[in-house]
C-alpha positions, 0 to 999 in steps of 0.5 A: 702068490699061491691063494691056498697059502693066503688060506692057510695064513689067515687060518694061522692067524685066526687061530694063533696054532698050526695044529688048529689052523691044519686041522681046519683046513684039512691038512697035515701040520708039517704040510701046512708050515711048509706051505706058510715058510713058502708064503714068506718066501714068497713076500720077503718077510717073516709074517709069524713070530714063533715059540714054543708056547705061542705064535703071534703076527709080525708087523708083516702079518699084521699088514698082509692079514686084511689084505689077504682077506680081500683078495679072497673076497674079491676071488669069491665075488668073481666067481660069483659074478660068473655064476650070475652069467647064467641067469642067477641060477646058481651062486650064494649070498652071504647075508649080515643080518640083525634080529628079524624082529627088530625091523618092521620090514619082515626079513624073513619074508624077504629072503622067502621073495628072493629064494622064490625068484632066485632058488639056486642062490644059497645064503650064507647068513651071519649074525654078529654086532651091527659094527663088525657086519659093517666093517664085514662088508668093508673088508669083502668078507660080507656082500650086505648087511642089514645093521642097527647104525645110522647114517652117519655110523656107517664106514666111509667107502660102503653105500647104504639106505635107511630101511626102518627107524623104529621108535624106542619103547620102555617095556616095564613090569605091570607093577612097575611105579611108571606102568600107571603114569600114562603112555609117554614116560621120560626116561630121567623119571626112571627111579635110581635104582632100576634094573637096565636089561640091556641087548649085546654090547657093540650092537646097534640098539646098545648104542643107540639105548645108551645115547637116549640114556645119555640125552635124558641126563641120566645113567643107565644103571646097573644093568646085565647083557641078553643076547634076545630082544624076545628074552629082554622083554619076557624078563622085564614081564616078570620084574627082573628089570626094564629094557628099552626096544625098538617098538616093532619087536613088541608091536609088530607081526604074530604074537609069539608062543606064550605072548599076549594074543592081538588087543586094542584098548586101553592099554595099547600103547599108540600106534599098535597095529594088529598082531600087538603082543606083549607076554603077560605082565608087561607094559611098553612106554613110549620114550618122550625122547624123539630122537630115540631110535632104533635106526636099521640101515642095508649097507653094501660096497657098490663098487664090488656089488655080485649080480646075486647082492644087487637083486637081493637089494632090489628085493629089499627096496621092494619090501620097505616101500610096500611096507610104508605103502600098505601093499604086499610084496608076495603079489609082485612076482 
């Protein structure tokens, strides 16, 4: 089994079109059929159903698909352990990152640290729903994933640890009924008829906001979808509607351009380190609800761990404990 026709298969059946699949794999169409009939030759079975109007998986193809993505994976990650073999200096890491800003553990700096000790690593980063980075990883399609889910969400067969857990905070409008009721509200004393801004749905934080919602006895509301935590919070400033966040992205690092610059005083929330900052008009609540959580887990499959993942890990592990210990990790080189 040639892997150029595993290419060429999952290029089918991600795109449902020859003329698609051969124009992203920067060959002729006719050579592409050729090379799919050779492939099912090759395992004894029709893997596509074809019309004239559509191509669909056959049971085959369907069995064949997620197995043909591992093999690719696992193809990938030994070439990338044989790069490692001459000291990490070149290779690549592919990365399943959430919102930097959703974590107290600043990823950014962390992939600043690795490249700084690693620069011929390439990263390779993708952003998708904490769900799908998951089952990513699970599939070889991702080395690591630093995802929205809690223990016990991650898939069974990846290994994981808690990097963050991040507590919930409602950000209301200054003129907001609750904006004035002091600094812990329950989320049942939200009026029946609020506007629940919510974070993209399948994601980490969607769910564990709809779990708070569902502890408090109450619906979430009418609600619409942003796919920006930064833009939740800049429309709930100006009264669109409420969101609920993790408390990082509104307490921790630098304010962004056009938020509210480093304050302490009355109206900062408990716990608000320097560089808490909020846009104008708004005000974040702490959630009653202890369990109200933004759990942000790094997932991995230690059985199939390239050199170039493990000493991102070690990097990562490095950052939270000198993040909980109030040290920095740019001095450790």
């Amino acid at each position: 089994m040639d892997l150029r026709h595993l290419k060429y298969f999952l290029a089918v059946a991600e795109t449902r079109n020859f003329t698609q699949a051969a124009a992203s794999c920067y060959v002729a169409q006719s050579a592409l059929s050729q090379q799919i009939v050779r492939l099912e030759k090759d395992v004894g079975a029709q893997l596509f159903s074809r019309t004239s109007r559509s191509v669909r998986l056959t049971a085959a193809g369907e069995l064949l698909e997620p197995l043909a993505r591992r093999i690719l994976a696992d193809v990938d990650n030994a070439q990338a352990a044989l790069d490692a073999l001459s000291g990490l200096r070149r290779g690549r890491l592919r990365l399943g990152l959430l919102q930097t800003r959703a974590s107290s553990v600043d990823l950014v700096e962390v992939m600043a640290d690795y490249h700084a000790r690693h620069p011929g690593i390439d990263f390779h980063v993708t952003n998708a729903p904490s769900a799908e980075m998951a089952a990513a990883v699970l599939a070889g399609e991702l080395d690591i994933a630093v995802v929205g889910l809690g223990p016990r969400q991650v898939p069974d067969g990846l290994d994981h640890f808690v990097l963050d857990s991040d507590p919930l905070v409602l950000v209301v409008p200054a003129d907001h009924a609750l904006a004035d009721g002091g600094d812990v509200v329950d989320l049942a004393d939200l009026p029946d008829t609020h506007q629940l801004i919510q974070f993209t749905r399948g994601s980490g934080l969607r769910r564990q906001v709809e779990a708070a919602f569902a502890r408090a006895g109450v619906e979430p509301g009418q609600h619409f979808q942003v796919g920006q935590i930064q833009d939740m919070v800049r429309l709930a400033a100006r009264g669109i509607g409420v969101t609920v966040v993790p408390r990082s992205s509104v307490l921790g690092g630098d304010p962004l351009p056009g938020e509210r610059s480093p304050v302490s005083g009355p109206d900062t929330p408990p716990g608000a380190a320097p560089g808490y900052a909020l846009p104008y008009g708004a005000r974040a609540l702490r959630i009653a609800d202890e369990a109200a959580t933004h759990t942000i887990c790094v997932v991995h499959d230690s059985k199939r761990l390239a050199p170039a993942a493990a000493a991102f890990l070690d990097v990562v592990e490095r950052h939270a404990v000198r993040d909980r210990d109030g040290g920095s990790p740019a001095t450790d080189r």
